[in-house]
LUMLORO-78815 format. One record per atom (N, C-alpha, C, O): residue number from 0; atom name; x, y, z. Coordinates in nm, 2 decimals, decimal comma. Example, Ala and Ser with C-alpha at 12.3 -4.5 7.8 and 13.67 -1.06 7.14 Angstrom:
BEGIN
SITE / 0 / N / 1,32 / -0,57 / 0,78
SITE / 0 / CA / 1,23 / -0,45 / 0,78
SITE / 0 / C / 1,32 / -0,33 / 0,78
SITE / 0 / O / 1,42 / -0,33 / 0,85
SITE / 1 / N / 1,28 / -0,22 / 0,71
SITE / 1 / CA / 1,37 / -0,11 / 0,71
SITE / 1 / C / 1,29 / 0,00 / 0,79
SITE / 1 / O / 1,34 / 0,11 / 0,80
END
This chain:
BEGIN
SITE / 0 / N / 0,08 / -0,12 / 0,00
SITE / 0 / CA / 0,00 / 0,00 / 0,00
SITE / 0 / C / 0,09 / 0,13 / 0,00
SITE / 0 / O / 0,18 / 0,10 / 0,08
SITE / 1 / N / 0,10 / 0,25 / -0,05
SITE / 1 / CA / 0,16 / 0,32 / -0,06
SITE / 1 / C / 0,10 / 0,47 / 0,01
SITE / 1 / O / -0,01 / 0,53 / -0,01
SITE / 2 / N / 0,19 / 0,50 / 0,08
SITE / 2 / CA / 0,15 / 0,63 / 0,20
SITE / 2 / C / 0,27 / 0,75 / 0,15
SITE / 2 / O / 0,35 / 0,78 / 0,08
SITE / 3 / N / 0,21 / 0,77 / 0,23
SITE / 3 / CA / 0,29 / 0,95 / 0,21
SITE / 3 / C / 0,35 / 0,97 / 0,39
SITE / 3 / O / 0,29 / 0,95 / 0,49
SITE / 4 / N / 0,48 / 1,03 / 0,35
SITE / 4 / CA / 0,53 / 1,08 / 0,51
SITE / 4 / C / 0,57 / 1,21 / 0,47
SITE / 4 / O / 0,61 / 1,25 / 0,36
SITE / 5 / N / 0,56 / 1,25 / 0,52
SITE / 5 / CA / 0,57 / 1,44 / 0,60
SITE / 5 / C / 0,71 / 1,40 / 0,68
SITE / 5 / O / 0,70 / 1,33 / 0,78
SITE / 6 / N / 0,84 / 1,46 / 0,63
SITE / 6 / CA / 0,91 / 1,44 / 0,76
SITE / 6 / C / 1,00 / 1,60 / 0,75
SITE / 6 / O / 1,04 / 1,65 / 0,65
SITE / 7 / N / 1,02 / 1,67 / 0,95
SITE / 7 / CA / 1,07 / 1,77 / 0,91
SITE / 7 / C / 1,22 / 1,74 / 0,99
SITE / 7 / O / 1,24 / 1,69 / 1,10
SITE / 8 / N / 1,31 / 1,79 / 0,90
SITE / 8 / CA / 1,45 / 1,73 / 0,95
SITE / 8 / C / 1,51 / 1,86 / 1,01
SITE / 8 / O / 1,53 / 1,97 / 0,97
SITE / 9 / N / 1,56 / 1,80 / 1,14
SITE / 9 / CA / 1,65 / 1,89 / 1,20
SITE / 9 / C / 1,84 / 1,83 / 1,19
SITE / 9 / O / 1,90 / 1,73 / 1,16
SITE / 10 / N / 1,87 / 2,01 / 1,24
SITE / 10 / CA / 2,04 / 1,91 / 1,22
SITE / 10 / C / 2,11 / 1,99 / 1,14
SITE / 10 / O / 2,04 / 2,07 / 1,07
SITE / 11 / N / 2,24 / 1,99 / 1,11
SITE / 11 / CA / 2,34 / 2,05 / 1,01
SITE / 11 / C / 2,29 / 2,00 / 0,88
SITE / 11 / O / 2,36 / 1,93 / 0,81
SITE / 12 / N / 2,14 / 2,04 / 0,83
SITE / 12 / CA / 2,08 / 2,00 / 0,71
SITE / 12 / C / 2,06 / 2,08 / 0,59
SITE / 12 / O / 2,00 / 2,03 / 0,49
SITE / 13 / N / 2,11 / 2,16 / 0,60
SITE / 13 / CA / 2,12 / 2,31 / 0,48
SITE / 13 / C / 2,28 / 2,33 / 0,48
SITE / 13 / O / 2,36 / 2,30 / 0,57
SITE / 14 / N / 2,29 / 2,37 / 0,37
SITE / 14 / CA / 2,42 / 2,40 / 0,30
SITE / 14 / C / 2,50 / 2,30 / 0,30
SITE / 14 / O / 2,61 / 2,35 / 0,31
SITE / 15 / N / 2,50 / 2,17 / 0,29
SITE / 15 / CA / 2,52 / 2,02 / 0,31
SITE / 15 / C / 2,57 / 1,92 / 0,22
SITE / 15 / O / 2,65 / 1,82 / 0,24
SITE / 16 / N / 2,46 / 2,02 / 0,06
SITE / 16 / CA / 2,43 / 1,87 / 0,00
SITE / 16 / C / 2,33 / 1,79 / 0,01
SITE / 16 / O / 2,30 / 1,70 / -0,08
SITE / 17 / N / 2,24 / 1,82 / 0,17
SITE / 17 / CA / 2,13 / 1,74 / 0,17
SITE / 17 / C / 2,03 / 1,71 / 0,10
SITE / 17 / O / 2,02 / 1,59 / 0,06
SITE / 18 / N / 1,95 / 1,79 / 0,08
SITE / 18 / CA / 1,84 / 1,77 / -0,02
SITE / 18 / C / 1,89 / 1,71 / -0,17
SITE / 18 / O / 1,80 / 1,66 / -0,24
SITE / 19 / N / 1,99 / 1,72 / -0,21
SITE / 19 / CA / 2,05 / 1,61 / -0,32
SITE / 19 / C / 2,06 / 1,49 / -0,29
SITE / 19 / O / 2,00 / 1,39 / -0,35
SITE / 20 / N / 2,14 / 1,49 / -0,20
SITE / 20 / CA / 2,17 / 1,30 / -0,16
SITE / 20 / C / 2,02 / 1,26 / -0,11
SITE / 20 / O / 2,00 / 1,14 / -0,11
SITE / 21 / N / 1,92 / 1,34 / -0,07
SITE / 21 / CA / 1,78 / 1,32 / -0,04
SITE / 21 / C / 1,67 / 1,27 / -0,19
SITE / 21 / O / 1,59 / 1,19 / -0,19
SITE / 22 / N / 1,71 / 1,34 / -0,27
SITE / 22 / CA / 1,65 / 1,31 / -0,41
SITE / 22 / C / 1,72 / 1,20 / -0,48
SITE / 22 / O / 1,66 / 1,12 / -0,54
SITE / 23 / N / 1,86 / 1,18 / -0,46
SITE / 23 / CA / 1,94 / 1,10 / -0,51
SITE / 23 / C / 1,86 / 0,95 / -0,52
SITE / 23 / O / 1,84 / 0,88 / -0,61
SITE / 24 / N / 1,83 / 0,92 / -0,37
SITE / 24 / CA / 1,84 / 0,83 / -0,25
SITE / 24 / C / 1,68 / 0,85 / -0,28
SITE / 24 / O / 1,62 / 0,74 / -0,25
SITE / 25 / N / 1,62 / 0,90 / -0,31
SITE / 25 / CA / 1,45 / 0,90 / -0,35
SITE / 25 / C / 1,46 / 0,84 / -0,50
SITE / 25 / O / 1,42 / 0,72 / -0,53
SITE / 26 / N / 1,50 / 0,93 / -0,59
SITE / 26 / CA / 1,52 / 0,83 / -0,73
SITE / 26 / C / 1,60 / 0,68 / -0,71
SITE / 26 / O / 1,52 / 0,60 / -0,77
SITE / 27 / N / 1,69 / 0,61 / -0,66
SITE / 27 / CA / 1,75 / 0,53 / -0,66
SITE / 27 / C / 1,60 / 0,43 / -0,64
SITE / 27 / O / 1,57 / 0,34 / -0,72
SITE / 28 / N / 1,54 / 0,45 / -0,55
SITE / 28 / CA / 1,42 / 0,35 / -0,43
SITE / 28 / C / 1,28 / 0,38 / -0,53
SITE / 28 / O / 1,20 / 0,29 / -0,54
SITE / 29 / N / 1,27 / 0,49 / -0,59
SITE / 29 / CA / 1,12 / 0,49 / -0,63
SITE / 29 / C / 1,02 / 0,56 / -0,56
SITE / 29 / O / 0,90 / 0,55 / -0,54
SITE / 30 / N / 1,12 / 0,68 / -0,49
SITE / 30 / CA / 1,02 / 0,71 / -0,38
SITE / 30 / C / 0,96 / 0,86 / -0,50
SITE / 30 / O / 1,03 / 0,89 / -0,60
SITE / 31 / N / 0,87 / 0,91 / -0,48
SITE / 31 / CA / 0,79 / 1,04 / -0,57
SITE / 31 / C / 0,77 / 1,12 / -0,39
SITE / 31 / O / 0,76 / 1,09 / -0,27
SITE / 32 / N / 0,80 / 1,27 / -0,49
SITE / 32 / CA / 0,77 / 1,36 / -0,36
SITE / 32 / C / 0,89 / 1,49 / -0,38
SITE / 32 / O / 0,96 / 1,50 / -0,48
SITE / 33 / N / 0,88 / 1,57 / -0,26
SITE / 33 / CA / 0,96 / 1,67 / -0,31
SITE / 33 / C / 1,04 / 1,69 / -0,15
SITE / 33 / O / 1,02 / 1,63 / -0,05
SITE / 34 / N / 1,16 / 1,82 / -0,18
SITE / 34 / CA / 1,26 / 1,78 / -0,05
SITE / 34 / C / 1,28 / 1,94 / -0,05
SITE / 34 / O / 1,34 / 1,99 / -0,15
SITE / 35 / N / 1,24 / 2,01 / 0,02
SITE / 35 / CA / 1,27 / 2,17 / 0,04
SITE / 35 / C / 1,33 / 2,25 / 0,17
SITE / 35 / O / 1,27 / 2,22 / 0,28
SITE / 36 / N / 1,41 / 2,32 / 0,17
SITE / 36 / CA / 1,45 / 2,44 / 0,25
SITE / 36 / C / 1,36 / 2,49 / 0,36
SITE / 36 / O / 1,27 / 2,56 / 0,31
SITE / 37 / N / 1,34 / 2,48 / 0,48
SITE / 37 / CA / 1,26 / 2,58 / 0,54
SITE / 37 / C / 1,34 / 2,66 / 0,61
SITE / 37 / O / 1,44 / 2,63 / 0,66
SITE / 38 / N / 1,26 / 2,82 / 0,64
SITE / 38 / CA / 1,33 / 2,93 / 0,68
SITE / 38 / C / 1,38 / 2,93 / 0,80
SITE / 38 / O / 1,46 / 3,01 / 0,85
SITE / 39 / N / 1,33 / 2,83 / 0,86
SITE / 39 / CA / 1,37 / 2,80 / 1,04
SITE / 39 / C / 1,52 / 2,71 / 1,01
SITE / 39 / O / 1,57 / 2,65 / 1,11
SITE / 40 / N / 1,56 / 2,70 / 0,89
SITE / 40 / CA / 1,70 / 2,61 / 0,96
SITE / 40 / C / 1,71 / 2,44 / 0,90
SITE / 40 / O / 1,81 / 2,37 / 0,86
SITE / 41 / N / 1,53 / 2,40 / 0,91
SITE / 41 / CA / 1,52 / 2,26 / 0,91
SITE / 41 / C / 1,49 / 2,21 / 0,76
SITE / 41 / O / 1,53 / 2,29 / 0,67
SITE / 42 / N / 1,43 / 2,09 / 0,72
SITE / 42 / CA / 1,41 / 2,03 / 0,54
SITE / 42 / C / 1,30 / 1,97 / 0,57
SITE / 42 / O / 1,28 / 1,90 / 0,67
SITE / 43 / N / 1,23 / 2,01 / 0,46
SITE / 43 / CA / 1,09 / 1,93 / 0,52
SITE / 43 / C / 1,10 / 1,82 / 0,39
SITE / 43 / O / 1,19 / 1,86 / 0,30
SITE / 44 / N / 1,05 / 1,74 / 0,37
SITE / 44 / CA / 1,04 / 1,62 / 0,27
SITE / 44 / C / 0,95 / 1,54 / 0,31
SITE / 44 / O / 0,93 / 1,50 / 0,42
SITE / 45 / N / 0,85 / 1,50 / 0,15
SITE / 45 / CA / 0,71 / 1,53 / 0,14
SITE / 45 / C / 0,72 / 1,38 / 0,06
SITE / 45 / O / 0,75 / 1,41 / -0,06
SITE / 46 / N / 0,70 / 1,27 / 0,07
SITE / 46 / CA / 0,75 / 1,15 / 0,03
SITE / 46 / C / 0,63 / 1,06 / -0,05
SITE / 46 / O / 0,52 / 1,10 / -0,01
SITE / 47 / N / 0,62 / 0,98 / -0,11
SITE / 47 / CA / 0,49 / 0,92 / -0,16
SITE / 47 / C / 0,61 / 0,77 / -0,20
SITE / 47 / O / 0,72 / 0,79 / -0,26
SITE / 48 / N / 0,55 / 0,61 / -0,17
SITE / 48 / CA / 0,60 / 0,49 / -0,15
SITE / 48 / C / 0,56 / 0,41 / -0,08
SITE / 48 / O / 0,56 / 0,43 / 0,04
SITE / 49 / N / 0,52 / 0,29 / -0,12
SITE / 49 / CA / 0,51 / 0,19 / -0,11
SITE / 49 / C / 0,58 / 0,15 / 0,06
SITE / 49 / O / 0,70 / 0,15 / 0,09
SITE / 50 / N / 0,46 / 0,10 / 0,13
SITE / 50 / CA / 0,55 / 0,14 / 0,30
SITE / 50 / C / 0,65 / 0,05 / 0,36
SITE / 50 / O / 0,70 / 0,08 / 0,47
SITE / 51 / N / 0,70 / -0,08 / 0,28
SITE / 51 / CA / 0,79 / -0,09 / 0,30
SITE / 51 / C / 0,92 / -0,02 / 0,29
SITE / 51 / O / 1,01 / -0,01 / 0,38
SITE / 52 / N / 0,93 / 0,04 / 0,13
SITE / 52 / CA / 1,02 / 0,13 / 0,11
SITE / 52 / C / 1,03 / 0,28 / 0,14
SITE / 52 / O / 1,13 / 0,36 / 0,12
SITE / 53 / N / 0,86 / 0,32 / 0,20
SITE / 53 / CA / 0,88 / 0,42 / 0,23
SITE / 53 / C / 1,00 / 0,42 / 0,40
SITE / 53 / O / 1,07 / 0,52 / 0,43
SITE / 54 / N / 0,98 / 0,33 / 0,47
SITE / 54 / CA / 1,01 / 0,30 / 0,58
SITE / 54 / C / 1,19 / 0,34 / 0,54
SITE / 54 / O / 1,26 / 0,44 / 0,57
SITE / 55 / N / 1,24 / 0,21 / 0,47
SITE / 55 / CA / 1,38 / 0,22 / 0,45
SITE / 55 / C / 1,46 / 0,34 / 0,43
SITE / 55 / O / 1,57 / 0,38 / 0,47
SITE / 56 / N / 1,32 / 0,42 / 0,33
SITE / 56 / CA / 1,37 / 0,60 / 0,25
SITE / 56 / C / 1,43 / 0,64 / 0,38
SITE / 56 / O / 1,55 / 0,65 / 0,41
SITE / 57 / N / 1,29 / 0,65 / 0,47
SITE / 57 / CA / 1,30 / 0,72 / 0,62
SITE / 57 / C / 1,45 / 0,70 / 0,70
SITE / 57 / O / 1,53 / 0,79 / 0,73
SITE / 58 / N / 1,45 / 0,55 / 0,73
SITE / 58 / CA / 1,55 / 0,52 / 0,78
SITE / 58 / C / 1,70 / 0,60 / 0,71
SITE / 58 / O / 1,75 / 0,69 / 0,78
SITE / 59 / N / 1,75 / 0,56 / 0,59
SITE / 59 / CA / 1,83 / 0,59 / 0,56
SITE / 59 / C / 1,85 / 0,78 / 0,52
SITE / 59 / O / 1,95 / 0,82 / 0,48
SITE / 60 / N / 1,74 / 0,85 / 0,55
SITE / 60 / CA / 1,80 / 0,95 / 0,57
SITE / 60 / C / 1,82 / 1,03 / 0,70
SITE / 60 / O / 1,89 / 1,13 / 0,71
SITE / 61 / N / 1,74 / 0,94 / 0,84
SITE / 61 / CA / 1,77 / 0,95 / 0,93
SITE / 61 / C / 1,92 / 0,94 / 0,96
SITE / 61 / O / 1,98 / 1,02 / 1,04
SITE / 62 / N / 1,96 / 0,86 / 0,91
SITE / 62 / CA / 2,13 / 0,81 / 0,94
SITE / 62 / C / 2,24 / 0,89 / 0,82
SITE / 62 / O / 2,36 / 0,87 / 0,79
SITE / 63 / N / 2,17 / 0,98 / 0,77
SITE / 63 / CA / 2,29 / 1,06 / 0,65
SITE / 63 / C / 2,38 / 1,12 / 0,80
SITE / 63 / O / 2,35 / 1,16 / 0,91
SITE / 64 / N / 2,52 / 1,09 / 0,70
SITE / 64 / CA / 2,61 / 1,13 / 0,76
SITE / 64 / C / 2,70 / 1,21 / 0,67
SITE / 64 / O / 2,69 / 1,20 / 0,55
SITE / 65 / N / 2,81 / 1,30 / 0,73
SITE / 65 / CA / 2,89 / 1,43 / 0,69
SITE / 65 / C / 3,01 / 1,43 / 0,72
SITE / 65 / O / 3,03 / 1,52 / 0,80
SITE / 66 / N / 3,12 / 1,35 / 0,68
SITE / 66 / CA / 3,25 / 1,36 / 0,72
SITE / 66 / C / 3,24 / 1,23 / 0,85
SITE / 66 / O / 3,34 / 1,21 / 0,92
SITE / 67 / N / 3,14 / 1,16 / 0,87
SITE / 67 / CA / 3,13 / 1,04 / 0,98
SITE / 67 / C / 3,05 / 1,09 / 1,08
SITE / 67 / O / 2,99 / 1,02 / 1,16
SITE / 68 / N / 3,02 / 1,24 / 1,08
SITE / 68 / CA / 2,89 / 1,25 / 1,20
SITE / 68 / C / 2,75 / 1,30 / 1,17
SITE / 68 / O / 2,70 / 1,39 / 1,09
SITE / 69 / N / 2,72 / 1,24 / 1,24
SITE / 69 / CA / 2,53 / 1,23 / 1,14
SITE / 69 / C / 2,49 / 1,38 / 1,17
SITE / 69 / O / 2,50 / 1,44 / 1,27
SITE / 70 / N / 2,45 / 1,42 / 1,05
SITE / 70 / CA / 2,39 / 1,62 / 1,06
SITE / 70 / C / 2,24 / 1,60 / 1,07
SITE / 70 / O / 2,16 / 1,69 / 1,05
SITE / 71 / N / 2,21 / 1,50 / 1,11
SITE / 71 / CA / 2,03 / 1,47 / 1,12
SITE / 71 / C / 2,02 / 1,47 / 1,30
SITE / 71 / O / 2,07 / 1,37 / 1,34
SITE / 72 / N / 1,97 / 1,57 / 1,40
SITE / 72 / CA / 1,93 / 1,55 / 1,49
SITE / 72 / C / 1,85 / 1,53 / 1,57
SITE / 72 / O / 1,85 / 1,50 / 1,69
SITE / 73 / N / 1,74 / 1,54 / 1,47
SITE / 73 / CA / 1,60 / 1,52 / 1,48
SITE / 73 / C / 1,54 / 1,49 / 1,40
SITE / 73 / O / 1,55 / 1,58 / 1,31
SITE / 74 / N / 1,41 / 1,35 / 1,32
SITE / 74 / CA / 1,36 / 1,42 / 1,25
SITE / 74 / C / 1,18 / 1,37 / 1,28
SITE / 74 / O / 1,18 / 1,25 / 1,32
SITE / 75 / N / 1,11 / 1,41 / 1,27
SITE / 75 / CA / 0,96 / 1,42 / 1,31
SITE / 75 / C / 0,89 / 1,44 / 1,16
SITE / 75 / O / 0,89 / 1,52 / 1,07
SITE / 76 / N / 0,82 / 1,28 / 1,21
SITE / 76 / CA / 0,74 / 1,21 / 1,06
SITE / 76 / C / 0,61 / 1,24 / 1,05
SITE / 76 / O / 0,62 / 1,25 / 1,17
SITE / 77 / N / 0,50 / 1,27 / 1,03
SITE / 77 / CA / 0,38 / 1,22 / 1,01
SITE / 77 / C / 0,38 / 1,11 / 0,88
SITE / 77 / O / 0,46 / 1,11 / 0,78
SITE / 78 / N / 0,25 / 1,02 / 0,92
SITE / 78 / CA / 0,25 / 0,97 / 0,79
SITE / 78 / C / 0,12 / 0,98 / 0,73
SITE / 78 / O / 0,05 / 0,98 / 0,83
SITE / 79 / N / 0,04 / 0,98 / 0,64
SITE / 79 / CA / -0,08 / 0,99 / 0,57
SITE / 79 / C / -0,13 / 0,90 / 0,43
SITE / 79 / O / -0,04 / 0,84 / 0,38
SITE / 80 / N / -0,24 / 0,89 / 0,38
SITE / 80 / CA / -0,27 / 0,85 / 0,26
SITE / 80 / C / -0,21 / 0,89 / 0,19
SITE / 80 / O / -0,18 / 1,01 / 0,21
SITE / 81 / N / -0,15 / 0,82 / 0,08
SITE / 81 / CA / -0,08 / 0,87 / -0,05
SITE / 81 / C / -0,17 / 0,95 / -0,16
SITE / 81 / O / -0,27 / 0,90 / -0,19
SITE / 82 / N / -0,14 / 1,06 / -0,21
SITE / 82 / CA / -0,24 / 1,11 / -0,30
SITE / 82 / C / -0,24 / 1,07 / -0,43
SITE / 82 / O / -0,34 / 1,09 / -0,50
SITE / 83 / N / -0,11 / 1,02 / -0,49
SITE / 83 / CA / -0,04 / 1,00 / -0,60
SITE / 83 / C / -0,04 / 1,09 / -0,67
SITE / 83 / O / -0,03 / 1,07 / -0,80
SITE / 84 / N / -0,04 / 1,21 / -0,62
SITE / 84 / CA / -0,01 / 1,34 / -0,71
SITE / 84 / C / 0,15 / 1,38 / -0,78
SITE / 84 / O / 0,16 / 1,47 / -0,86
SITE / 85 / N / 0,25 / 1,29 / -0,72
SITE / 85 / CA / 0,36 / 1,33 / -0,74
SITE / 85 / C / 0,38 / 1,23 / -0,87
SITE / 85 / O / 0,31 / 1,13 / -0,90
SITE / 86 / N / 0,50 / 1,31 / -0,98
SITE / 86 / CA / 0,57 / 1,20 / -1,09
SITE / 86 / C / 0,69 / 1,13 / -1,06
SITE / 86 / O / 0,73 / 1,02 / -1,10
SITE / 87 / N / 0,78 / 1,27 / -0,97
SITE / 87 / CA / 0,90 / 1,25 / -1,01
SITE / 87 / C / 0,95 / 1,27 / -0,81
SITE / 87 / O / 0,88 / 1,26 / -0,71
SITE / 88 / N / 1,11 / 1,32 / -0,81
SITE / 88 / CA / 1,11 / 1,35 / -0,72
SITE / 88 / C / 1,20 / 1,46 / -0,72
SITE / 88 / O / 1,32 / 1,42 / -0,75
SITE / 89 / N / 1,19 / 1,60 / -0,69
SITE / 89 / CA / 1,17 / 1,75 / -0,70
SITE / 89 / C / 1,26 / 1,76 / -0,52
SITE / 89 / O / 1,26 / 1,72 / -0,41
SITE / 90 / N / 1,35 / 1,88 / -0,63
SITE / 90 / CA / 1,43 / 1,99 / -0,50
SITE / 90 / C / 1,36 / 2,15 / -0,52
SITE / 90 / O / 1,36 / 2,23 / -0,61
SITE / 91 / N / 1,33 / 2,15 / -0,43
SITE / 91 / CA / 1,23 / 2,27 / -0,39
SITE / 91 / C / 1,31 / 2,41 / -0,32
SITE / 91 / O / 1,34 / 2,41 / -0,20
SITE / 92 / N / 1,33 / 2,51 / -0,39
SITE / 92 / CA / 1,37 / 2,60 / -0,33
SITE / 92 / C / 1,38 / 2,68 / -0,20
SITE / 92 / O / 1,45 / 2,78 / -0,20
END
């Protein structure tokens, strides 16, 4: 069944690289959805996949790491119905 997660990431997550290795790592898996900037510091990423792999996505960006220490300190999920609105998977200004 495929869901949608809401997740907003805290952490040395801007100016990084992140949101690349985020889309990277979304095209690689099949995940649809988009990965953006927010003005507070944090990345919000807006995810649509099949819940096993949406799970793994999650995981594995939980654990991005930066020179060997993880820049992710927090990150807070919701998860929801999938809308299937997404095609591709988008870096958001």
């Amino acid at each position: 069944m495929q869901i949608r997660a809401i997740a907003i990431v805290h952490g040395k997550v801007q100016g990084v690289g992140f949101r690349a290795a985020t889309r990277a790592l979304a095209l690689d898996l099949g995940v649809k959805g988009y990965v953006e900037n927010l003005s507070d510091g944090t990345v919000r990423v807006v995810a649509e996949a099949e819940e096993d792999i949406m799970e793994n996505f999650l995981k594995c960006i939980e654990a991005r790491e930066l020179f060997g220490k993880n820049i992710v300190s927090k990150m807070d999920v919701t998860r929801e119905n999938a809308t299937g609105e997404f095609n591709d998977f988008s870096i958001l200004r």
